[in-house]
FISE-460449 format. One line per 5 residues: number of its first residue (from 1); their letters; for each residue x, y, z of C-alpha. Coordinates in steps of 0.02 Angstrom, whole numbers, plus 50000, padded with zeros to 5 digits. Layout:
// FISE-460449
NUM> A> X/Y/Z  ...
***
This chain:
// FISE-460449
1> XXXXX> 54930/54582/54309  55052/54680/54410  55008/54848/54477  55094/54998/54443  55263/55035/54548
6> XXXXX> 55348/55199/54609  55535/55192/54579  55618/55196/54764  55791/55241/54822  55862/55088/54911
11> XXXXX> 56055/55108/54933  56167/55024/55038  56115/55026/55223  56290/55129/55275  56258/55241/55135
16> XXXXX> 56089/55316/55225  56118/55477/55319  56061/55499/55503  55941/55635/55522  56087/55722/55615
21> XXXXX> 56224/55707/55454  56092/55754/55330  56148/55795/55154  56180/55977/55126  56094/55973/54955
26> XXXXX> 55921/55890/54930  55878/55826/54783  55728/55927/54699  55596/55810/54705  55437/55817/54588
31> XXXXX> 55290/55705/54558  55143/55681/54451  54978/55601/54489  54907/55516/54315  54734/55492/54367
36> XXXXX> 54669/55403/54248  54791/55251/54281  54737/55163/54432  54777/54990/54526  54634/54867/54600
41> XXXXX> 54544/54924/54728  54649/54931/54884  54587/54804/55027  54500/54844/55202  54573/54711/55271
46> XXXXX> 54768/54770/55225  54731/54880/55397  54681/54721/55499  54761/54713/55676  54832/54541/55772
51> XXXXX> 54820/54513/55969  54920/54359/56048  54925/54280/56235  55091/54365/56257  55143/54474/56380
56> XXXXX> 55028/54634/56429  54929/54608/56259  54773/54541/56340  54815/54513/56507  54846/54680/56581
61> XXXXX> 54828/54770/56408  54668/54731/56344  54565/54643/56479  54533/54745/56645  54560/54606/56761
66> XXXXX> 54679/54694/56900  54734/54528/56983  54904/54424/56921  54883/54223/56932  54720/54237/56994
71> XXXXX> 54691/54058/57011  54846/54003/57101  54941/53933/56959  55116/53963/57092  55117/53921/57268
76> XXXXX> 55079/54089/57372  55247/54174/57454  55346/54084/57314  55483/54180/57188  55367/54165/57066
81> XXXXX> 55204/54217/57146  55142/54395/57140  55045/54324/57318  55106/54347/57468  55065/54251/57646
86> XXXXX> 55029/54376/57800  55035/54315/57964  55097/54135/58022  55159/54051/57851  55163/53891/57917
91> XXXXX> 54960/53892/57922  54984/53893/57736  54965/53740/57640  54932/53684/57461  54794/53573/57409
96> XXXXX> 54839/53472/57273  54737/53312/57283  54550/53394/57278  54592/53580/57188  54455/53706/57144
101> XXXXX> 54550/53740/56974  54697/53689/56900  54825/53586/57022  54820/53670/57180  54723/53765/57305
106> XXXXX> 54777/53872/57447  54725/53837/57624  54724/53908/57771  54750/53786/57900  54687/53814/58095
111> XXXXX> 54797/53916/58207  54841/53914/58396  54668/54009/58432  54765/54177/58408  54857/54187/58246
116> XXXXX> 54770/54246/58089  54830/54213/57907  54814/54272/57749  54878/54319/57565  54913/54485/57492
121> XXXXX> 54954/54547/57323  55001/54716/57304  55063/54856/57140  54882/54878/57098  54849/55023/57009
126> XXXXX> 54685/55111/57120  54596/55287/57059  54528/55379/57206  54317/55383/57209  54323/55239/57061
131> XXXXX> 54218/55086/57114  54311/54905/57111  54190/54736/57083  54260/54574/57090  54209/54397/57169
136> XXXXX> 54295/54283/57282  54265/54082/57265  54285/53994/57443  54256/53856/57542  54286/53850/57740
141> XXXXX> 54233/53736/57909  54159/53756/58029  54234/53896/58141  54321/53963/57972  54256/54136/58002
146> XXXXX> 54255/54293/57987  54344/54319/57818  54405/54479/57778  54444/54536/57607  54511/54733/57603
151> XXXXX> 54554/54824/57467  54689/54950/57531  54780/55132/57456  54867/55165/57607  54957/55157/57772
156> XXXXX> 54850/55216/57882  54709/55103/57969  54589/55222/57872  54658/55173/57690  54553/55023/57663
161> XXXXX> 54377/54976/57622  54346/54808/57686  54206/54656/57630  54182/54548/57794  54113/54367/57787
166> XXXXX> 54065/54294/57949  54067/54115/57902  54133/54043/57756  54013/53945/57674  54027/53749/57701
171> XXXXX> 54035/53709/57501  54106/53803/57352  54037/53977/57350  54074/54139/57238  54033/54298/57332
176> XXXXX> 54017/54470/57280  54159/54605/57324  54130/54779/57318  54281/54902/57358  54288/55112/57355
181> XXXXX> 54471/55174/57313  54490/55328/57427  54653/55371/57352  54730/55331/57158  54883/55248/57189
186> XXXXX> 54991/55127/57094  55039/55023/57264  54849/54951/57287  54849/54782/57392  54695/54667/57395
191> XXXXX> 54716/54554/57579  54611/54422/57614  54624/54365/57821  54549/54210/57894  54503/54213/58082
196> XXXXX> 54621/54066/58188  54486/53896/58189  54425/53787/58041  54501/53774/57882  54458/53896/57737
201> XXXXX> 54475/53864/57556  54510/53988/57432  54462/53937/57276  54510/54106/57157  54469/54317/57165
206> XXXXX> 54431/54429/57028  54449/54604/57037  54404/54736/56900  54365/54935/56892  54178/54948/56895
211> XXXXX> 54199/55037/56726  54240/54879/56640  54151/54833/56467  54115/54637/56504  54269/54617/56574
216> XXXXX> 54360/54733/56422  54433/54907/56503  54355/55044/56411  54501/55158/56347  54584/55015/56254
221> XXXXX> 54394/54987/56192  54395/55180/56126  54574/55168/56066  54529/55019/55965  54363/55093/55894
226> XXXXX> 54471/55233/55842  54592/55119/55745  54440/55044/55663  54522/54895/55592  54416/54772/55499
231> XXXXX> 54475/54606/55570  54559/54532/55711  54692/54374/55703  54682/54296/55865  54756/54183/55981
236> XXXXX> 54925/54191/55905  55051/54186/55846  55174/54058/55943  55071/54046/56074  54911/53958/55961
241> XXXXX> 55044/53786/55929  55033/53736/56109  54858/53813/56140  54700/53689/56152  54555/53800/56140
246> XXXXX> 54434/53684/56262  54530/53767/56398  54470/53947/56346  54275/53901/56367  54148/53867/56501
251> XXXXX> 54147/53969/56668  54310/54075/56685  54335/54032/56885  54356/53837/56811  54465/53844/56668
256> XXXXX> 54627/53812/56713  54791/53885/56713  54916/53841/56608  55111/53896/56586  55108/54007/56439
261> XXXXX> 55181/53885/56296  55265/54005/56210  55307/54131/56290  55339/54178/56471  55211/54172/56617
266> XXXXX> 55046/54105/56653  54882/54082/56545  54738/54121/56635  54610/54069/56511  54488/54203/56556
271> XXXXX> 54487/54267/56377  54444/54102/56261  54354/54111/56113  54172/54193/56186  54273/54324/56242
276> XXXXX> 54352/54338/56078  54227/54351/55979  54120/54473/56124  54262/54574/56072  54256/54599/55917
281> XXXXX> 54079/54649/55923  54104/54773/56043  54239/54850/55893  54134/54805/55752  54267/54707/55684
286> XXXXX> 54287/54519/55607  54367/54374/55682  54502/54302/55613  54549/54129/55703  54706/54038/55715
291> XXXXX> 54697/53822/55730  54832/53743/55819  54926/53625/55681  55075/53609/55774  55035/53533/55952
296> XXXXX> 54892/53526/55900  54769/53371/55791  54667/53381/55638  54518/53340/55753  54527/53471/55842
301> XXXXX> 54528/53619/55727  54376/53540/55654  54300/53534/55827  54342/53702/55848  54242/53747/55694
306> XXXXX> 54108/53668/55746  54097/53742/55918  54080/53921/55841  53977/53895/55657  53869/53773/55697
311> XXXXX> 53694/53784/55740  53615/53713/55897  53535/53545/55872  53725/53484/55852  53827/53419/55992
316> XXXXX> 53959/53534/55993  53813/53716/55945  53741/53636/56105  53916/53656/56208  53927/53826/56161
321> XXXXX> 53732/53881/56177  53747/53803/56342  53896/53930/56382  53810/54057/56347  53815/54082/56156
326> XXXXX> 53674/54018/56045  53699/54096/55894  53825/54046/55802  53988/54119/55802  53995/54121/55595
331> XXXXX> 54212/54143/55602  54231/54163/55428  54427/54171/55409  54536/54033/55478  54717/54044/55488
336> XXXXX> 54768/53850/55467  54937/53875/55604  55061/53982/55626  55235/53992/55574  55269/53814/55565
341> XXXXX> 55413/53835/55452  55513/53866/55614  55619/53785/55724  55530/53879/55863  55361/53846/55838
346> XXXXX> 55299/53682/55932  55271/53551/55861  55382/53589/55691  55401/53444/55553  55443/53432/55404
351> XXXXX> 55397/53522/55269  55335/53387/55147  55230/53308/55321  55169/53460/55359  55105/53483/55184
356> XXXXX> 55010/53330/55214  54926/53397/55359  54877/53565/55307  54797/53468/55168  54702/53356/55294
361> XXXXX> 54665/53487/55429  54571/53615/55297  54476/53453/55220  54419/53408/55388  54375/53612/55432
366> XXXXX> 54282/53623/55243  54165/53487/55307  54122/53538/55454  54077/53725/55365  54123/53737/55173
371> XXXXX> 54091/53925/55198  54249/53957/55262  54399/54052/55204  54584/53970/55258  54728/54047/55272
376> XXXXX> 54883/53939/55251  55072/53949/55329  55184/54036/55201  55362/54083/55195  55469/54161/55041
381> XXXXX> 55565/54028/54960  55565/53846/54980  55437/53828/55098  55312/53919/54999  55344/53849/54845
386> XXXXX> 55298/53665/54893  55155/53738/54990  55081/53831/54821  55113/53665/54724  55031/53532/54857
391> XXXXX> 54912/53640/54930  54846/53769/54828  54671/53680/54796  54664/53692/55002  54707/53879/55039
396> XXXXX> 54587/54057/54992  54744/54158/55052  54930/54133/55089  55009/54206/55256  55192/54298/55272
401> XXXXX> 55250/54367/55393  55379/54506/55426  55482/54588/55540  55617/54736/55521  55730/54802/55676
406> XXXXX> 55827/54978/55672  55933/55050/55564  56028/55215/55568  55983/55353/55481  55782/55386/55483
411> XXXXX> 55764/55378/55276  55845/55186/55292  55757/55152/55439  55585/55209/55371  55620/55119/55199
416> XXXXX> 55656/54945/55277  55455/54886/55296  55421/54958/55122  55552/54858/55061  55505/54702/55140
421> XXXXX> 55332/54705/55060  55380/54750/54911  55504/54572/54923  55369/54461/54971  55263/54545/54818
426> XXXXX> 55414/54514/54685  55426/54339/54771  55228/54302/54718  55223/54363/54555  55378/54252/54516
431> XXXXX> 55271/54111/54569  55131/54176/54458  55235/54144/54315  55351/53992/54378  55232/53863/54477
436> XXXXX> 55119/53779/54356  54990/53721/54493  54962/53911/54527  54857/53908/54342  54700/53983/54356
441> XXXXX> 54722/54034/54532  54722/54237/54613  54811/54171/54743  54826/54352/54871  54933/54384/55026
446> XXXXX> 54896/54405/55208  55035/54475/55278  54948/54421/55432  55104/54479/55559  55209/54650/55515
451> XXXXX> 55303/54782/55614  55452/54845/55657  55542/54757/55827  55699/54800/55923  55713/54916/56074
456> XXXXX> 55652/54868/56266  55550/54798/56358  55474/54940/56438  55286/54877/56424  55310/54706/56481
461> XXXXX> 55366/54549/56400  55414/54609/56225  55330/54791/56262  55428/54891/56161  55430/55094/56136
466> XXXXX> 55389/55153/55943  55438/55301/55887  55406/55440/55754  55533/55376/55642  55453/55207/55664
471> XXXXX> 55260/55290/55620  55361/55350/55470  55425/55193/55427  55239/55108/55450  55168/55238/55320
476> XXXXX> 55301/55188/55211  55236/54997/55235  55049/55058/55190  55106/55145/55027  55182/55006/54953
481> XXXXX> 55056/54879/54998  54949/54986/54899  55063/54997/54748  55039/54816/54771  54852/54813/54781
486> XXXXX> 54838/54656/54672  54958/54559/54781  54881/54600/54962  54721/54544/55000  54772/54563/55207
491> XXXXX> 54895/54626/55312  54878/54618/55533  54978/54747/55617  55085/54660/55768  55019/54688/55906
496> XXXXX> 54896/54799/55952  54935/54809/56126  55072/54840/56213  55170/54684/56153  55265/54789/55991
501> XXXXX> 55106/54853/56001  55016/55033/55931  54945/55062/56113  55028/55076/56259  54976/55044/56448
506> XXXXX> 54989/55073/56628  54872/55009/56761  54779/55152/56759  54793/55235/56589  54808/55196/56396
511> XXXXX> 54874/55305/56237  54904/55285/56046  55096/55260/56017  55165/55345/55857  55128/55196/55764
516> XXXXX> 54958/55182/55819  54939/55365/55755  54980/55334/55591  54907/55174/55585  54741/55272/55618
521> XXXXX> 54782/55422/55520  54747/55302/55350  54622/55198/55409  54530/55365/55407  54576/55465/55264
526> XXXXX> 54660/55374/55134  54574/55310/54971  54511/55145/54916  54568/55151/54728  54780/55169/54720
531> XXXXX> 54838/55294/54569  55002/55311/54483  55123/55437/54545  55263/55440/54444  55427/55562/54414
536> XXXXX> 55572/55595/54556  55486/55612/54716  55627/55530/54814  55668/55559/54953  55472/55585/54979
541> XXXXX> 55354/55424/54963  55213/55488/54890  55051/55396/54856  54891/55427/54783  54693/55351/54781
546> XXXXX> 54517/55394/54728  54383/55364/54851  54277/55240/54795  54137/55367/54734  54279/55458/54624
551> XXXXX> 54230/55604/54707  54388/55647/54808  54558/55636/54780  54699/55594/54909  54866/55607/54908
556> XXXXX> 54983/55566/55037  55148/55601/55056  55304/55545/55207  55449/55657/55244  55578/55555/55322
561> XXXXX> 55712/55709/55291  55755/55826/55442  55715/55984/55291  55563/56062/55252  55548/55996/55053
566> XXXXX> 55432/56073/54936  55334/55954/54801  55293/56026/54645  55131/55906/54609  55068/55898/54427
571> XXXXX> 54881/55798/54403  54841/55735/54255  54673/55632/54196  54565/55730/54363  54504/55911/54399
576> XXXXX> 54515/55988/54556  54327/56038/54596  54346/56120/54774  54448/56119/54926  54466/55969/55074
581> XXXXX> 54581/55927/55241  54747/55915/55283  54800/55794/55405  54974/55822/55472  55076/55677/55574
586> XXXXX> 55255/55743/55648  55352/55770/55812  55490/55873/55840  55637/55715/55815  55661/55555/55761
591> XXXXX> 55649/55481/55932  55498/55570/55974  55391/55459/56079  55197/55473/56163  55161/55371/56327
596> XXXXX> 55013/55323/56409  54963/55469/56546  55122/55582/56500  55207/55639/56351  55122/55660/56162
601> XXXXX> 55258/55716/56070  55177/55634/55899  55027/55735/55852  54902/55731/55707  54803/55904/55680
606> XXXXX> 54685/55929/55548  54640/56089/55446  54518/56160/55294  54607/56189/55138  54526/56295/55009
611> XXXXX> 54618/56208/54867  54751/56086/54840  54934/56194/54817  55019/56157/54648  55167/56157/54767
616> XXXXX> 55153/56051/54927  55237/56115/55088  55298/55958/55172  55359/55983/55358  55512/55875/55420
621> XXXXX> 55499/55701/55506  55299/55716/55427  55156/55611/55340  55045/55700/55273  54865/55657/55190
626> XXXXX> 54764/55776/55061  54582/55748/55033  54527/55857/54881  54356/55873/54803  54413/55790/54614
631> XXXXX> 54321/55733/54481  54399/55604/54313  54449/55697/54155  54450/55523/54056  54361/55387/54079
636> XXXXX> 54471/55291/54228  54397/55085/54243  54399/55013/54395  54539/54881/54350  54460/54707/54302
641> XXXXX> 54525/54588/54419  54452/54662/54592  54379/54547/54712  54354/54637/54887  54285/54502/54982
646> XXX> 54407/54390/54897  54258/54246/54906  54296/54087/54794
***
């Protein structure tokens, strides 16, 4: 049965004030908590996160390798290359016929007895007294020697600390680098000089901050602990149609490079699916794994499931205990492609065909592990409705997706997420009543992509700036998926780094943007079991829970007005048994904005209360959470349809 709804202003888009033309006269809002009429039990996984190959999400976001195309993917000295060749560039040369990895090698070619040569690559961000590890795969003849690899913060001869080898070694060969930053800078350069005689071979470099967690940097690790979200959806996105997972496994310095499919630049491969799921341990969170159906065969998603749930003893548990992982992997939730609807995605088709291949790709995926719960391609209209009708016997959850850009005025801009969930939820529970095939099915949602998206670029490819009108808008989003609670069974925040992400970057330093504020803000302190708030609260979005224990009430409220408003609250069906917290999210503007190493001007700050007022003081441009010791006046069931693992 449907959950309970809070009536919500939604005029016309040109008929939403800007912060700056607010309306002289507010309307009085008021609100009443009925505590004894409550929704399902909201889901952990509606504050699940998603993570792409794209842009400075992993690659210089999440992973603390310092290096760009490490493995040589574009010719050294070349438009595209961050390398470039010191010295005499004509003792450069490619070697394409017997590469280390991928199609080409660099070599350095014998000289005229005086002339040394060598590749650079420079904007590394260096802090002064850190430690720097790394490795450096080579090859050389006789004579090629010594080898010089410095890592460099300066001008002066001084500003370097230098590994020398004195003969490169006759076969393939990783050595150890070790490097002292004397100075933080973000203008680092790594060089690597060969002497003039023999040729020398360089296969590929890694460089990383000693500090590094298994190759993870260790804020984004604490920023992501902090955010606490219960799964993970993983490798994409667009990226996952032209993606073969084979070329994420084995040892890192082999896998090749490949031209990003989707998106711009170059794949590395150094995060594949160990990494992955190495992650997600290190976060205490679950994975969440997208197959490739568009590019991509029916045989090889099942492979894929093999290579992480099955146990050794079986060809492909072997592969992966012989790289390193003998347990099993045990990837519970599968996301059966991504966005195939679209003319963008690779390898698009028809609908009706692609139906077909779902159906055949999740058969194939059930045998190799019948354990496992898939998550099929959904899209309001059309698209979904054949999908529900051919396919529902081979889906546990349906995905949508969403995304909203700006619009003026902060209440219309903060409304616009809110209202696209609550769409997508009047969308399902017309198919509840309209597509016979759905019988006997609780079909739920992941919204497994979500966010707002416009604005630059200023964090790398798609690395836009959030701000606090944007948290608002977020908290907005949360409140209605919880009015919703029997539709959402999922929902992944896109992305977590950088890339329209909630945390931002440099080289050097990381930060929660507003919207990973709030996105932690009710992870933390919000409730598990939604309650009906009902009366005129607009223009405040107020929402209310029980903890689980029915111990504590919450109630949280958004402000999108530039006016302090006051909230007479009524509760009925609870008792207020003590005091709680206050948790307070606001900045001093709409456009207010944190950044990684300089401005916060989005705060949270917590304090005591000694009782819950009867009227709440709601600061401007605010959310606002209430914990309050409570106790039921009536008897208040747990709603009958809850499933919180969702199993079939």
């Amino acid at each position: 049965m449907p959950s309970f709804t809070t009536p919500t202003a939604t005029p016309a888009v040109d008929a939403r004030p800007s912060v700056d033309s607010a309306p002289t006269r507010t309307p009085r809002p008021e609100a009443v908590i009925q505590a004894t009429s409550t929704g399902e039990p909201i889901s952990p996984y509606i504050y699940g996160q998603f993570i792409e190959h794209l842009g400075r999400c992993i690659y210089g976001g999440i992973w603390a390798e310092m290096l760009e195309d490490r493995k040589f993917f574009y010719v050294p000295g070349s438009e595209e290359s961050p390398w470039r060749v010191l010295g005499d560039t004509t003792r450069l040369v490619m070697d394409t016929r017997t590469p280390y990895v991928g199609d080409q090698t660099p070599v350095l070619t014998p000289g005229d007895g005086a002339s040394t040569a060598g590749l650079v690559q420079g904007e590394l961000g260096l802090k002064g007294g850190m430690g720097y590890e790394g490795r450096i795969v080579l090859r050389g003849e006789t004579g090629s020697g010594p080898v010089r690899i410095a890592l460099i913060w300066g001008e002066e001869p001084s500003d370097r600390d230098m590994v020398t080898i004195e003969q490169a070694p006759s076969d393939w060969e990783t050595i150890p680098l070790r490097f002292v930053a004397g100075a933080s800078t973000d203008e680092g350069r790594l060089e690597i000089t060969g002497a003039a005689n023999g040729r020398l071979r360089i296969g590929t470099l890694s460089l990383m901050p000693q500090d590094n967690v298994e190759g993870f940097r260790p804020d984004v690790l604490a920023l992501l602990r902090e955010l606490d979200a219960p799964v993970y959806r993983w490798p994409g996105g667009n990226f996952v149609s032209g993606y073969n997972w084979r070329d994420g496994i084995g040892d890192p310095d082999r896998r090749p490079p490949r031209k990003n499919p989707a998106w711009r630049g170059v794949e590395h491969n150094d995060v594949g699916i160990h990494e992955f799921i190495r992650l997600c341990e290190l976060i205490d969170t679950e994975p969440y794994v997208t197959v490739n159906t568009g590019l991509g065969s029916v045989e090889m998603a099942a492979e894929e499931v093999a290579y992480c749930n099955s146990p050794t003893g079986t060809p492909l548990g072997d592969q992966r205990a012989a790289n390193g992982s003998p347990t099993p992997f045990a990837v519970k939730w599968w996301a059966i492609g991504n966005e195939m609807y679209g003319s963008w995605q690779l390898g698009n088709m028809p609908l009706e065909e692609y139906a077909r291949k779902h159906n055949r790709t999740v058969d194939a995926m059930r045998t190799v592990d019948p354990a496992i719960q898939v998550v099929a391609v959904g899209s309001v209209g059309r698209w979904d409705e054949l999908m529900l009708a051919e396919c529902i016997d081979h889906m546990d959850l349906l995905s949508e997706h969403f995304y909203v850009q700006e619009r003026p005025g902060v209440l219309g801009h903060s409304a616009w997420a809110a209202e696209q969930v609550r769409r997508i939820a009047d969308a399902h529970r017309r198919y509840r009543e309209e597509i016979g095939a759905l019988a006997g099915h609780d079909l739920r949602i992941a919204m497994d992509e979500w966010n707002y998206w416009y604005g630059p670029h200023l964090y790398g490819e798609l690395g836009t700036r959030y701000y606090l009108k944007d948290a608002l808008g977020i908290a907005r989003g949360f409140h209605e998926y919880y009015r919703n609670s029997d539709i959402y069974f999922m929902a992944n925040y896109a992305q977590t780094v950088n890339v329209i992400g909630a945390i931002k970057t440099t080289k050097t330093e990381a930060a929660f943007d507003a919207t990973g504020l709030v996105l932690r803000l009710y992870r933390q302190h919000y409730g598990e079991i939604p309650v009906e708030v009902v009366g005129a609260p607009e223009p405040l979005d107020v929402a209310a829970a029980w903890t689980a224990a029915r111990d504590t009430l919450v109630v949280a409220v958004v402000n999108p007005t530039a006016e302090m408003l006051r909230l007479p609250l009524q509760i009925e069906g609870a008792r207020l048994t003590g005091g709680g917290r206050q948790v307070l999210l606001t900045g001093p503007e709409p456009r207010a904005y944190n950044e990684p190493g300089g401005r916060t001007d989005v705060t949270t700050a917590g304090t005591a209360l000694r009782r819950l007022p009867a009227r709440l003081r709601l600061p401007p441009l605010s959310v606002t959470i209430y914990r309050v010791a409570a106790e039921p006046t009536d008897a208040a069931p747990v709603s009958s349809n809850s499933n919180p693992d969702n199993s079939r």
